[in-house]
C-alpha beads as a LAMMPS data file, in Angstrom:
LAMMPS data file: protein, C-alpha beads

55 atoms
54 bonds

1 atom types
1 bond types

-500.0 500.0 xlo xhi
-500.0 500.0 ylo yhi
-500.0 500.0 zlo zhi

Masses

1 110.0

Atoms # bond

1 1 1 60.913 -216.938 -335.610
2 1 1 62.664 -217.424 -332.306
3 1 1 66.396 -217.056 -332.492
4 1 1 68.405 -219.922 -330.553
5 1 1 70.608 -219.551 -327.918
6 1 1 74.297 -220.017 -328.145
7 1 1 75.567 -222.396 -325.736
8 1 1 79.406 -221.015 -326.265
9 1 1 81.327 -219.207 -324.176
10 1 1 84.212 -217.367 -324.816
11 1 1 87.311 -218.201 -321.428
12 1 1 90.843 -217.896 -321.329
13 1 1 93.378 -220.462 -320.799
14 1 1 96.388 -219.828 -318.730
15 1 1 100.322 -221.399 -319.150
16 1 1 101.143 -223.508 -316.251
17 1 1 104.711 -222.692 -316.994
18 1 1 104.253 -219.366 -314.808
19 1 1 105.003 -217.447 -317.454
20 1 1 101.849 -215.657 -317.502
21 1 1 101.064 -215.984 -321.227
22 1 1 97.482 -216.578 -322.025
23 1 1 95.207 -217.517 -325.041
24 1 1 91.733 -217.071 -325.601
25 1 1 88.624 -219.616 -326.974
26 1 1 85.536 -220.302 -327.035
27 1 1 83.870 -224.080 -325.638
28 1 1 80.183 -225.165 -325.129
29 1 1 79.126 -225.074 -321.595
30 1 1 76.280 -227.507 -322.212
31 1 1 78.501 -230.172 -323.267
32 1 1 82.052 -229.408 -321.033
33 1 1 80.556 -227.937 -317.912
34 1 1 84.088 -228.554 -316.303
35 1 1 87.415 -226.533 -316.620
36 1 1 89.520 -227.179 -319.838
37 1 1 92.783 -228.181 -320.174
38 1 1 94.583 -228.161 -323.363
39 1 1 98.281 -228.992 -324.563
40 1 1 98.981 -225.809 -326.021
41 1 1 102.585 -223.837 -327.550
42 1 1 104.011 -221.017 -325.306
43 1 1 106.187 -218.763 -327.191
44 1 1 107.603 -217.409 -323.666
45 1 1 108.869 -220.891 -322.688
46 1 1 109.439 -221.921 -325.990
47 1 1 107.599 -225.225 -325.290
48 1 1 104.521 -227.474 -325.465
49 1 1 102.675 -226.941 -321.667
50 1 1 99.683 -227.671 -320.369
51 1 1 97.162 -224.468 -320.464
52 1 1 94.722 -224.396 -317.915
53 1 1 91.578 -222.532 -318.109
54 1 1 91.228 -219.455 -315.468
55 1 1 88.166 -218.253 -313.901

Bonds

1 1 1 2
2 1 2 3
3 1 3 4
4 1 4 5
5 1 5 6
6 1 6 7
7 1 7 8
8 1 8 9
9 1 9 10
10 1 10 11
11 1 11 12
12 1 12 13
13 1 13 14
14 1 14 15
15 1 15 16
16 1 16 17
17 1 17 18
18 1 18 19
19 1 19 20
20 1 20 21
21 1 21 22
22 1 22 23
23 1 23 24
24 1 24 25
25 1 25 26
26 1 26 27
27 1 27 28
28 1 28 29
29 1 29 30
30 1 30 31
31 1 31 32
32 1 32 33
33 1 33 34
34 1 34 35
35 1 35 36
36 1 36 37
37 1 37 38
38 1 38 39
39 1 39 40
40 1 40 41
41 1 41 42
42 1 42 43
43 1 43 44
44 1 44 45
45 1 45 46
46 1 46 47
47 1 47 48
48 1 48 49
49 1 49 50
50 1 50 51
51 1 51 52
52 1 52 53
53 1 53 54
54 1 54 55
């Protein structure tokens, strides 16, 4: 039997706070082909920011 393909990807998502603190996950390039951007906690800042992903 033919094993499927795994359409996830594993990218990193950067503070826009410039504090340089990053997290990683893991999205479906099939279904976002664009970059992410999540609302995500940065302990540095000590607030919610916006996390962009990098390349």
């Amino acid at each position: 039997m033919a094993k499927a393909r795994n359409g996830r990807q594993t990218i990193i998502i950067e503070s826009t706070a410039d504090t340089g603190y990053r997290y990683t996950t893991k999205k479906n390039k099939r279904e976002h082909p664009a970059r992410v951007e999540f609302m995500k906690y940065d302990p540095v800042a000590r607030k919610h920011v916006i996390f962009k992903e990098t390349k």
